[in-house]
PDB file of N, CA, C and O in Angstrom:
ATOM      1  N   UNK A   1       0.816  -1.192   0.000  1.00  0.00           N
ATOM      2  CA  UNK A   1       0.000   0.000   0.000  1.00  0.00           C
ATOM      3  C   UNK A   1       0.859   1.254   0.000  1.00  0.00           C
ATOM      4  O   UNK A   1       0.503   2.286  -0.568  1.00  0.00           O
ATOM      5  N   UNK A   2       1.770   1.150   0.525  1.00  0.00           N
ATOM      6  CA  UNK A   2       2.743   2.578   0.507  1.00  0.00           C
ATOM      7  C   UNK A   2       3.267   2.546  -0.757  1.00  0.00           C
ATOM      8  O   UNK A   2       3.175   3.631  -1.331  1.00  0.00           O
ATOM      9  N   UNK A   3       3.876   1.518  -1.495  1.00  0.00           N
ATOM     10  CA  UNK A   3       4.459   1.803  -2.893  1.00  0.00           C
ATOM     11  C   UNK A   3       3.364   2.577  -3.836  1.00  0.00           C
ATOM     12  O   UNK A   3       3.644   3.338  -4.762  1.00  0.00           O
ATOM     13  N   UNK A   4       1.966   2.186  -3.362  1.00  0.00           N
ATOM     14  CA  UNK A   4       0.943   2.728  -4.258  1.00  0.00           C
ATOM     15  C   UNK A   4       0.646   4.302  -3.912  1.00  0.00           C
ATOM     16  O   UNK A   4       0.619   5.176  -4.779  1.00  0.00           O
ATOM     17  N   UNK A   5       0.469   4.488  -2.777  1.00  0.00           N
ATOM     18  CA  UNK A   5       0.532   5.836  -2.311  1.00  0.00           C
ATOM     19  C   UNK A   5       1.524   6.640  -3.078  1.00  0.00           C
ATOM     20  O   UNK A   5       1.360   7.596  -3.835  1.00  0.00           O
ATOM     21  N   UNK A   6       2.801   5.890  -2.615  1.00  0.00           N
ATOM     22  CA  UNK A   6       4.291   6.763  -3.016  1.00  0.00           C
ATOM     23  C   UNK A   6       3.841   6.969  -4.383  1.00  0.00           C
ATOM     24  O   UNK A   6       3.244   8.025  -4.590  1.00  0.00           O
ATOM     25  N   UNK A   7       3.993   6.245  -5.265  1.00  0.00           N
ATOM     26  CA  UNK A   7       3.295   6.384  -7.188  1.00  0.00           C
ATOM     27  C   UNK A   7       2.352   7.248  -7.490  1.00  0.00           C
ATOM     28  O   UNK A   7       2.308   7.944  -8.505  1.00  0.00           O
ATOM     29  N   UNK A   8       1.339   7.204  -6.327  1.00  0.00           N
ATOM     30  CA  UNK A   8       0.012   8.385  -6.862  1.00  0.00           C
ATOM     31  C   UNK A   8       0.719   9.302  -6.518  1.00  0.00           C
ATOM     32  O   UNK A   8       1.248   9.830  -7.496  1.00  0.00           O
ATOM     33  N   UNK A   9       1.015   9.802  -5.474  1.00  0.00           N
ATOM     34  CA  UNK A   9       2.008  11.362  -4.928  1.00  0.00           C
ATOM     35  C   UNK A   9       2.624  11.478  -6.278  1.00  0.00           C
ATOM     36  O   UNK A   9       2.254  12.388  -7.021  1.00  0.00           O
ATOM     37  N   UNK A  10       3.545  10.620  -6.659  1.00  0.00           N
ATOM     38  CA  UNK A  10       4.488  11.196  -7.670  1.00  0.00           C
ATOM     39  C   UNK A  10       3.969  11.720  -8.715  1.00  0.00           C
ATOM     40  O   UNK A  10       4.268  12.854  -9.089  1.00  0.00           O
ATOM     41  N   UNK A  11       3.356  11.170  -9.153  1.00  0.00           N
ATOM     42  CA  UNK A  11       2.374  11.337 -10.468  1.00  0.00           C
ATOM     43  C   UNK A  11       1.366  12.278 -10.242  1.00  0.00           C
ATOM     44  O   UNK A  11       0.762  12.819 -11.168  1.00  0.00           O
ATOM     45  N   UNK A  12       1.044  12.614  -8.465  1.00  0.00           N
ATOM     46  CA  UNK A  12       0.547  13.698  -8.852  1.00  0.00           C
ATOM     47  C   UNK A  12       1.151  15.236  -9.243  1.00  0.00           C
ATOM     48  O   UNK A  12       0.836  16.165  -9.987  1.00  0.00           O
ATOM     49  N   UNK A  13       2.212  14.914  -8.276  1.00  0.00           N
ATOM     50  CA  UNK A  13       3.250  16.064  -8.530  1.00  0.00           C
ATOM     51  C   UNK A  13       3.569  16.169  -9.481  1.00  0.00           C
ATOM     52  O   UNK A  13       2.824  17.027  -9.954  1.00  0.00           O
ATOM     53  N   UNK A  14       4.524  15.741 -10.517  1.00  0.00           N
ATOM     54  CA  UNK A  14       4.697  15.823 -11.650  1.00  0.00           C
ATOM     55  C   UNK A  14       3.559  16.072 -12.369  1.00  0.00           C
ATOM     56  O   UNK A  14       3.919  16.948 -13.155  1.00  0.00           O
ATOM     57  N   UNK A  15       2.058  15.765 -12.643  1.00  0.00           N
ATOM     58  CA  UNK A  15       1.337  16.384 -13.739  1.00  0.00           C
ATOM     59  C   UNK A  15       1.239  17.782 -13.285  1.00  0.00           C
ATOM     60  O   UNK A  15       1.073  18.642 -14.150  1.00  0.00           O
ATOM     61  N   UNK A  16       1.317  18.116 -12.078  1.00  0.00           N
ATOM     62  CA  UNK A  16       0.515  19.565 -11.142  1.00  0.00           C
ATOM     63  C   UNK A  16       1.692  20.709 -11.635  1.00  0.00           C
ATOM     64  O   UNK A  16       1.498  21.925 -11.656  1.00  0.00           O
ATOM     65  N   UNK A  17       3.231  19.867 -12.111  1.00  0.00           N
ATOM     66  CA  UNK A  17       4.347  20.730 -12.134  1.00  0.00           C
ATOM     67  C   UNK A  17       4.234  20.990 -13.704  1.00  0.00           C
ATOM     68  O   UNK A  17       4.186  22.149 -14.116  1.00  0.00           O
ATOM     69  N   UNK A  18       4.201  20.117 -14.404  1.00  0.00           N
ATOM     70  CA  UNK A  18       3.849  20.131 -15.712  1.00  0.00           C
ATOM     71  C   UNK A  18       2.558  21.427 -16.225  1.00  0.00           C
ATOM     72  O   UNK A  18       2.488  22.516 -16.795  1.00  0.00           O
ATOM     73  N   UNK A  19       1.772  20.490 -15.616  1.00  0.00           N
ATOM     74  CA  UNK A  19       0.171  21.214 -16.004  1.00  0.00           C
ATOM     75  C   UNK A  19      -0.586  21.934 -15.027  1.00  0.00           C
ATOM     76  O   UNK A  19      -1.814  22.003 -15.064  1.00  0.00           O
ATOM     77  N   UNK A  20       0.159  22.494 -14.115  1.00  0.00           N
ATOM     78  CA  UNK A  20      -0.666  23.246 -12.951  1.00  0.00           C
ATOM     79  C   UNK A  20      -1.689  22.096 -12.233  1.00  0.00           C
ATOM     80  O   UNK A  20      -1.995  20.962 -12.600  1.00  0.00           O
ATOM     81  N   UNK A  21      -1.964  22.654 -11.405  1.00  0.00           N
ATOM     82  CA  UNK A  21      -3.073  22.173 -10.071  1.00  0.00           C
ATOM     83  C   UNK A  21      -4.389  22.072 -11.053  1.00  0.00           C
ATOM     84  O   UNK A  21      -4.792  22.989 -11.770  1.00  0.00           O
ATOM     85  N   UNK A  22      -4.853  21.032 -10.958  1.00  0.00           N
ATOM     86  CA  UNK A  22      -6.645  20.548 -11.346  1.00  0.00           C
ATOM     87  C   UNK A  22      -6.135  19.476 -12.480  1.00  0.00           C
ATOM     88  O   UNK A  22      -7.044  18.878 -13.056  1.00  0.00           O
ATOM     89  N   UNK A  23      -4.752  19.150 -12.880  1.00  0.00           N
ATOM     90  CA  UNK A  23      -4.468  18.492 -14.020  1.00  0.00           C
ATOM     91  C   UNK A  23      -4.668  17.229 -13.640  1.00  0.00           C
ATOM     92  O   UNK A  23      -5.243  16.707 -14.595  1.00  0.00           O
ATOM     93  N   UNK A  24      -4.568  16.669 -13.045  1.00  0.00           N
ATOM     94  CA  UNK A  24      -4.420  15.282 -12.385  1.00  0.00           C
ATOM     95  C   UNK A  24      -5.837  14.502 -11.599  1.00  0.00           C
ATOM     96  O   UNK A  24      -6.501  14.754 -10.593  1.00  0.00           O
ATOM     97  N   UNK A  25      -5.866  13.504 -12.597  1.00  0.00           N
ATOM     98  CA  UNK A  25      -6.815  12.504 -11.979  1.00  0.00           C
ATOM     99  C   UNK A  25      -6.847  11.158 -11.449  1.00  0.00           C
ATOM    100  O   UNK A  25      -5.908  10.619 -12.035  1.00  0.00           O
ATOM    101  N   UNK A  26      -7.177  10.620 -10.971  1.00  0.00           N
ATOM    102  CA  UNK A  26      -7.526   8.877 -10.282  1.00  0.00           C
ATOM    103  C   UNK A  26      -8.602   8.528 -10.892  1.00  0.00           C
ATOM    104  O   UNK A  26      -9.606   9.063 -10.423  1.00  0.00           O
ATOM    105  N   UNK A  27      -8.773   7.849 -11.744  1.00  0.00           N
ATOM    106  CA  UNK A  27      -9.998   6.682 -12.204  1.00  0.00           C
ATOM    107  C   UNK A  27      -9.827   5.424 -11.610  1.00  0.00           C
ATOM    108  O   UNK A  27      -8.876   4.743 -11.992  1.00  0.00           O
ATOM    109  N   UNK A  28     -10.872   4.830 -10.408  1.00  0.00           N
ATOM    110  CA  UNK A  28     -10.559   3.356  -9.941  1.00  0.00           C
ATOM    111  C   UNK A  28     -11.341   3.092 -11.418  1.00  0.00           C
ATOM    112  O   UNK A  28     -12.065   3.632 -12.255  1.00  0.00           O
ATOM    113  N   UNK A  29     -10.374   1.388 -10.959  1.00  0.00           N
ATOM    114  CA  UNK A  29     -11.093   0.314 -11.770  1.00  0.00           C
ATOM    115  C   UNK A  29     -12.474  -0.177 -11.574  1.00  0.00           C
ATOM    116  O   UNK A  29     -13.245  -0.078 -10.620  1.00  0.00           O
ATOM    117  N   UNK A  30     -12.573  -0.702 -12.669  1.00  0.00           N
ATOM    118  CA  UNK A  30     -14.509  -0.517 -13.040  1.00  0.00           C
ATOM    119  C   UNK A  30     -14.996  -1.409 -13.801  1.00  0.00           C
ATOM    120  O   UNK A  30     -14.188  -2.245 -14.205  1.00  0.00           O
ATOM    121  N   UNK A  31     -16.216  -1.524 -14.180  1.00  0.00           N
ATOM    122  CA  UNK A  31     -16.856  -1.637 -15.622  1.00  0.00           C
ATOM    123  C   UNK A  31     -16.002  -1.076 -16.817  1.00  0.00           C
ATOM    124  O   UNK A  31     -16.167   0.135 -16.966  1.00  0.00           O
ATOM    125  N   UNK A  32     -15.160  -1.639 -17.672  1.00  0.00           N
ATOM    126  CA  UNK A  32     -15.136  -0.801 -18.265  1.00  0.00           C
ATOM    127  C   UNK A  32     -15.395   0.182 -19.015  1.00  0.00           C
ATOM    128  O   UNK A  32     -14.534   0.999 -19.340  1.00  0.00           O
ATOM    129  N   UNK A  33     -16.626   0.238 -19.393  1.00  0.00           N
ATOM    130  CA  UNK A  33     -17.447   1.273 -20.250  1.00  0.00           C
ATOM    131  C   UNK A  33     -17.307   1.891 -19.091  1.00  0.00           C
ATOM    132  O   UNK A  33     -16.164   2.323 -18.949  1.00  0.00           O
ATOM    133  N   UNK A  34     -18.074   2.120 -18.138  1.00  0.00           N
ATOM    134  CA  UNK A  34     -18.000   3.479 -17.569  1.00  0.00           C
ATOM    135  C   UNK A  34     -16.561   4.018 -17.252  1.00  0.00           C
ATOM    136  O   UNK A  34     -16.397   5.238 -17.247  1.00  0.00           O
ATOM    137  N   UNK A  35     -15.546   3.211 -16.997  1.00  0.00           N
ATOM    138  CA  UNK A  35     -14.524   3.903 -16.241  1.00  0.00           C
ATOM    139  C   UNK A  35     -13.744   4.532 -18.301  1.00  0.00           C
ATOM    140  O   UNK A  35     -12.746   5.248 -18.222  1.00  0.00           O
ATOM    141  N   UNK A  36     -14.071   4.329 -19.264  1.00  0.00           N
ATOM    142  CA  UNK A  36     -13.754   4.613 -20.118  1.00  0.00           C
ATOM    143  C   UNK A  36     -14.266   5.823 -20.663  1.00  0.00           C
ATOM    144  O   UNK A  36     -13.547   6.612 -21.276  1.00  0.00           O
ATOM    145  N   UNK A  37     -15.570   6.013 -20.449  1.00  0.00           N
ATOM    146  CA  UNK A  37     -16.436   7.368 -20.439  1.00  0.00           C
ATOM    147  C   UNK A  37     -16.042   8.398 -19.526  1.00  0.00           C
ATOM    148  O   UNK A  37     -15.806   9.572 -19.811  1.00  0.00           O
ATOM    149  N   UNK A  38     -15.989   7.828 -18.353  1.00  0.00           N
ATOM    150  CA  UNK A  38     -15.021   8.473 -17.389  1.00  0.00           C
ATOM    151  C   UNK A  38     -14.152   9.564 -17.465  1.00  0.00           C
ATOM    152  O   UNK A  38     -14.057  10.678 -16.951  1.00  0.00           O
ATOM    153  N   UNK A  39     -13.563   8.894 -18.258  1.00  0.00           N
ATOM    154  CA  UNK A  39     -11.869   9.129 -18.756  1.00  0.00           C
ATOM    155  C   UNK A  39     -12.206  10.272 -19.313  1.00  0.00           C
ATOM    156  O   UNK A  39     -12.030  11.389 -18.825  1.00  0.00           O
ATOM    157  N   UNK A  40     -13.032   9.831 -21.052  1.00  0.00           N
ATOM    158  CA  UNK A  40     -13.255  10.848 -22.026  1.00  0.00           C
ATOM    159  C   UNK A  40     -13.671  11.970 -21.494  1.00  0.00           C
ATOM    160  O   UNK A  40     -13.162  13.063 -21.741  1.00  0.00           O
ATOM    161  N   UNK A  41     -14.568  11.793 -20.771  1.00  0.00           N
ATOM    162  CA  UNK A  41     -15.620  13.030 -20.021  1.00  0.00           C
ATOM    163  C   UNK A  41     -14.730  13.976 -18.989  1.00  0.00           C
ATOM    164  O   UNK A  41     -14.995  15.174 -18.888  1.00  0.00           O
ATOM    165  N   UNK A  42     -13.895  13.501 -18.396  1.00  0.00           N
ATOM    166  CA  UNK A  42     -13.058  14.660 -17.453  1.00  0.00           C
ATOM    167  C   UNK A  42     -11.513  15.008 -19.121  1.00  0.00           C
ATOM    168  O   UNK A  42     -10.747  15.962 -18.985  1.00  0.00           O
ATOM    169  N   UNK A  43     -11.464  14.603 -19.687  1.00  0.00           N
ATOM    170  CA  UNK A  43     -10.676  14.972 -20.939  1.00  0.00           C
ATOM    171  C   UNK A  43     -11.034  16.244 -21.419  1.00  0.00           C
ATOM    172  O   UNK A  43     -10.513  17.354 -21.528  1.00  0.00           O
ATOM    173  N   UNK A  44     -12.486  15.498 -21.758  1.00  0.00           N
ATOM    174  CA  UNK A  44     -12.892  16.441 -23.284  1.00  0.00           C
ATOM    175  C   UNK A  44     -14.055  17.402 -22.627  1.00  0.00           C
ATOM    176  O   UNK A  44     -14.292  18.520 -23.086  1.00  0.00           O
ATOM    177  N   UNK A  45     -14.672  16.909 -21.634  1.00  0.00           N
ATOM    178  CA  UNK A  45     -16.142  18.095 -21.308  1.00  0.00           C
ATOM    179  C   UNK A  45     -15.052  18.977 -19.915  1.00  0.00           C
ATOM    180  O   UNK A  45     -14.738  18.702 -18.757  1.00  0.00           O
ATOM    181  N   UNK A  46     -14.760  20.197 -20.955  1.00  0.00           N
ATOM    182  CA  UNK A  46     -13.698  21.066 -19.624  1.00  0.00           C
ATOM    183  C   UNK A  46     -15.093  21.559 -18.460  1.00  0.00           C
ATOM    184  O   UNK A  46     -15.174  21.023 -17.354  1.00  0.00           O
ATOM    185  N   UNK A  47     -15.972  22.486 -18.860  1.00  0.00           N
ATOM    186  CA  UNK A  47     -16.762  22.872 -18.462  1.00  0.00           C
ATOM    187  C   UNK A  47     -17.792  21.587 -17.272  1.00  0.00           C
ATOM    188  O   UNK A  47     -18.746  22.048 -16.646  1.00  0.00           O
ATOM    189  N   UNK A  48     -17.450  20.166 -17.133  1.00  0.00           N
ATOM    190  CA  UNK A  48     -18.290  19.466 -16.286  1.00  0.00           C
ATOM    191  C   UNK A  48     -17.483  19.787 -14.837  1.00  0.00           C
ATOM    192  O   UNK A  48     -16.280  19.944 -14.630  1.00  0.00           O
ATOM    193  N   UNK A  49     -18.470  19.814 -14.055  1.00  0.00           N
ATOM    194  CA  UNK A  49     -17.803  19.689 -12.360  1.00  0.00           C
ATOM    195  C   UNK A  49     -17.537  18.853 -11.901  1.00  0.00           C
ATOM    196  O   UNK A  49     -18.437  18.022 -11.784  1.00  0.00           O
ATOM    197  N   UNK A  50     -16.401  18.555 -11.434  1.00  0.00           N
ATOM    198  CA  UNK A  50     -15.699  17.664 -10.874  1.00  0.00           C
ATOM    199  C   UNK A  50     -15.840  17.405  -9.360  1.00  0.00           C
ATOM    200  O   UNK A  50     -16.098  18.424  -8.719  1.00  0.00           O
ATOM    201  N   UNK A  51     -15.717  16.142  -8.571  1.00  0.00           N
ATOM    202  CA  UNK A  51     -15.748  16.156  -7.398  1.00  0.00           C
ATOM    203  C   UNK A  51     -15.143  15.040  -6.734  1.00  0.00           C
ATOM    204  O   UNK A  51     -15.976  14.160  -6.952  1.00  0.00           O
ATOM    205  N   UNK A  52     -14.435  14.631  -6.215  1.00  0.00           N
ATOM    206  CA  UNK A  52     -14.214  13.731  -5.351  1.00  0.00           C
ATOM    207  C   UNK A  52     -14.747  13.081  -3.938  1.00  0.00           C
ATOM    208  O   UNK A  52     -14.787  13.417  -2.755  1.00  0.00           O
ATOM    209  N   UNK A  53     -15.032  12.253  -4.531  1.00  0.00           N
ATOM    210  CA  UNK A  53     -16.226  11.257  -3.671  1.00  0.00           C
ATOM    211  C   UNK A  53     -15.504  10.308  -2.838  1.00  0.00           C
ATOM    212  O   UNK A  53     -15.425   9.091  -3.002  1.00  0.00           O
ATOM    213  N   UNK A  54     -14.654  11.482  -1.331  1.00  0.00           N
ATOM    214  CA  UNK A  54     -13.997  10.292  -0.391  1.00  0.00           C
ATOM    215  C   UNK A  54     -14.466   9.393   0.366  1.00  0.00           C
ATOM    216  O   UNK A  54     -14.054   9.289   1.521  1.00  0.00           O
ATOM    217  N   UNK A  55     -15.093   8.851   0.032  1.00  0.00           N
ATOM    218  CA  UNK A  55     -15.313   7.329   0.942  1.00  0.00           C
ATOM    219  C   UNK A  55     -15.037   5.995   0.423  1.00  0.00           C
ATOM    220  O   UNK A  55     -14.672   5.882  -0.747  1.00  0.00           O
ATOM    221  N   UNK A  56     -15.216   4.640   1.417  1.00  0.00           N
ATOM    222  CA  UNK A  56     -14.933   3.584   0.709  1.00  0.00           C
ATOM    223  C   UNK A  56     -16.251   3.103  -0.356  1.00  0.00           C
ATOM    224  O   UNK A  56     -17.413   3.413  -0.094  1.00  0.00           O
ATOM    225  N   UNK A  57     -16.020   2.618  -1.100  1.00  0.00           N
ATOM    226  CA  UNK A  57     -16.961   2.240  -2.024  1.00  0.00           C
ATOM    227  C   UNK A  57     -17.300   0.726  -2.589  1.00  0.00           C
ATOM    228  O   UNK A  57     -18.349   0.333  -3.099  1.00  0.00           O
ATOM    229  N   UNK A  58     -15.997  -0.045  -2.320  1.00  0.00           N
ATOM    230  CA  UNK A  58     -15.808  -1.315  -3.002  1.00  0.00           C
ATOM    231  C   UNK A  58     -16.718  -2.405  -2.413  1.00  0.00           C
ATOM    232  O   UNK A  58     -17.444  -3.086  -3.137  1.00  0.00           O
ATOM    233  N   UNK A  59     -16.661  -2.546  -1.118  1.00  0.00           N
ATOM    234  CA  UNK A  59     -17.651  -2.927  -0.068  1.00  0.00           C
ATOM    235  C   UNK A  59     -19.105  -3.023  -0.353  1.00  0.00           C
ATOM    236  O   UNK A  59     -19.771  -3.883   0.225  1.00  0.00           O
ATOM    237  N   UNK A  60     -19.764  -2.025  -1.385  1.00  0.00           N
ATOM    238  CA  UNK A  60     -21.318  -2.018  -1.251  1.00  0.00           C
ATOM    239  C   UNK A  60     -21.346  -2.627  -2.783  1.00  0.00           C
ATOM    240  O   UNK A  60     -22.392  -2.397  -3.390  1.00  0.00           O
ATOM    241  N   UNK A  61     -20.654  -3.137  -3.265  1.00  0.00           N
ATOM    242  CA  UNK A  61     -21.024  -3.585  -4.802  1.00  0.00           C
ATOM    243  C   UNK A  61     -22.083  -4.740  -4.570  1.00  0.00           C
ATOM    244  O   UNK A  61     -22.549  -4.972  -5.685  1.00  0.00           O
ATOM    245  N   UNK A  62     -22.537  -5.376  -3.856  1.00  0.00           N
ATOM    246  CA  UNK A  62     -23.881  -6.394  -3.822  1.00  0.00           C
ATOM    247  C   UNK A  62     -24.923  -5.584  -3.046  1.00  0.00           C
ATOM    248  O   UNK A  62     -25.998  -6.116  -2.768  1.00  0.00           O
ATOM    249  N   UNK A  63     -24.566  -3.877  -2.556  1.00  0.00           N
ATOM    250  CA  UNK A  63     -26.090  -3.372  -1.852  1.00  0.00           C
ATOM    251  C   UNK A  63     -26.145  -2.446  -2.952  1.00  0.00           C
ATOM    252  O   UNK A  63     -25.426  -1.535  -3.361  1.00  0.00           O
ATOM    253  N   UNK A  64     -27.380  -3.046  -3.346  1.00  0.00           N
ATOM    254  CA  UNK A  64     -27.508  -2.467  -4.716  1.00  0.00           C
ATOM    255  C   UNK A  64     -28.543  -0.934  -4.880  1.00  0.00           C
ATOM    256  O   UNK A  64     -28.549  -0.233  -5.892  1.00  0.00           O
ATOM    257  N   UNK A  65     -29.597  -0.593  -3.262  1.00  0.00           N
ATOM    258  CA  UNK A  65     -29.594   0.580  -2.763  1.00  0.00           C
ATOM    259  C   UNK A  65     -28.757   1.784  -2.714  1.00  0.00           C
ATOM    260  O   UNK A  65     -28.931   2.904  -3.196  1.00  0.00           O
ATOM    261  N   UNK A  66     -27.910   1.337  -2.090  1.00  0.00           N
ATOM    262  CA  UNK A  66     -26.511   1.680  -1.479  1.00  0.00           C
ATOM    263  C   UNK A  66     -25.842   2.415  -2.762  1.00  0.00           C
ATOM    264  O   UNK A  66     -25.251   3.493  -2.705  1.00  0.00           O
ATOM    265  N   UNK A  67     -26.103   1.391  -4.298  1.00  0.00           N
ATOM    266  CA  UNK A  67     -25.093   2.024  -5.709  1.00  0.00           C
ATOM    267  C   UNK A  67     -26.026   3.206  -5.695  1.00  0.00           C
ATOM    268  O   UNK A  67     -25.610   4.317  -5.365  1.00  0.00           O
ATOM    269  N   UNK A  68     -27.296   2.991  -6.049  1.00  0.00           N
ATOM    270  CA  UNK A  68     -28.250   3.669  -6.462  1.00  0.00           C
ATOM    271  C   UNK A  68     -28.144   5.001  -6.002  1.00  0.00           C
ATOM    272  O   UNK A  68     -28.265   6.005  -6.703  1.00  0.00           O
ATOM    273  N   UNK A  69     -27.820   4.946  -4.312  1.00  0.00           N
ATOM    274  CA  UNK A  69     -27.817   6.846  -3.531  1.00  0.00           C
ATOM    275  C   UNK A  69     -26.359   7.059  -3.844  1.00  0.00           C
ATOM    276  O   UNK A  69     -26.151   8.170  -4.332  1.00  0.00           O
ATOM    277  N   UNK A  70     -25.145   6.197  -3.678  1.00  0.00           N
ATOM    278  CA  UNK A  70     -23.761   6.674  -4.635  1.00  0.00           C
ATOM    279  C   UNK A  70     -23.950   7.486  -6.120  1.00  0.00           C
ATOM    280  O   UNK A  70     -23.281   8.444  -6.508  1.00  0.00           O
ATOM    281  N   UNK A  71     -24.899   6.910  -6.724  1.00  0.00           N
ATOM    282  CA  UNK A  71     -25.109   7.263  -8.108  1.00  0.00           C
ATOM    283  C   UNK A  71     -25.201   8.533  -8.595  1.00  0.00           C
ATOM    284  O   UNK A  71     -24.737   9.186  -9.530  1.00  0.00           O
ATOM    285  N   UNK A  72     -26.495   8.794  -6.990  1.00  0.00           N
ATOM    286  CA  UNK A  72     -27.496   9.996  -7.512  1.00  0.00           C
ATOM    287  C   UNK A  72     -26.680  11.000  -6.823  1.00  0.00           C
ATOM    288  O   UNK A  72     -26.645  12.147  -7.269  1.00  0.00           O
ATOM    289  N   UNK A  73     -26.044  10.680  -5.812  1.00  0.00           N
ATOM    290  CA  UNK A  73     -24.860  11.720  -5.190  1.00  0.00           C
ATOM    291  C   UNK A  73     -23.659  12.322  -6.609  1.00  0.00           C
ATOM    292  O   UNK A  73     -23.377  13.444  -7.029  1.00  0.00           O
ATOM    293  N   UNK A  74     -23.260  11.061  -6.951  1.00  0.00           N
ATOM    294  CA  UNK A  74     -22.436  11.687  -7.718  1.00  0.00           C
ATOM    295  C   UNK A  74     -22.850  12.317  -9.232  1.00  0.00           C
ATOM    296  O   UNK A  74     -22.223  13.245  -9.741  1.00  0.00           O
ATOM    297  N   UNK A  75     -23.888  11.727  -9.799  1.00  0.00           N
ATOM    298  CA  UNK A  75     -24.356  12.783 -10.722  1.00  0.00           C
ATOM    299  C   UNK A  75     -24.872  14.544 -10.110  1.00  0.00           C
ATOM    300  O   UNK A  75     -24.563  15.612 -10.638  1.00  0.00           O
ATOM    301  N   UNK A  76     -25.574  14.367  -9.082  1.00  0.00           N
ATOM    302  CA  UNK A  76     -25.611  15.711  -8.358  1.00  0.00           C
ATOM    303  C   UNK A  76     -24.372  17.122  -8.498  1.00  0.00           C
ATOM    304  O   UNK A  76     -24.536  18.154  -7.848  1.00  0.00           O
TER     305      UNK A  76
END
């Protein structure tokens, strides 16, 4: 877990030094269609709002309630 930490830090630094602060993203793994839309959509739609959704998430993949208010939170 620390080698992974250490890697995201780096990588974040370096895009932030490169490309200023807001350049840098984390896409977890997914479905791929969505985590691929994902991608495109923080790319290409500059104008969408962005947000980071800190909590754990991996845990509720069989409460399928649970996706549903994740969902509507994060389209919000």
């Amino acid at each position: 877990m620390v080698w992974r930490e250490e890697e995201l830090l780096a990588t974040e630094i370096l895009a932030n030094m490169l490309r200023g602060y807001g350049h840098f993203f984390m896409v977890s793994r997914g479905r791929r269609e969505i985590t691929a839309q994902t991608v495109g959509r923080l790319l290409f739609e500059r104008k969408l709002k962005r947000a980071y959704l800190s909590f754990p998430m991996s845990h509720v993949t069989d409460l399928p309630n649970t996706l549903v208010e994740i969902d509507r939170l994060s389209r919000r």
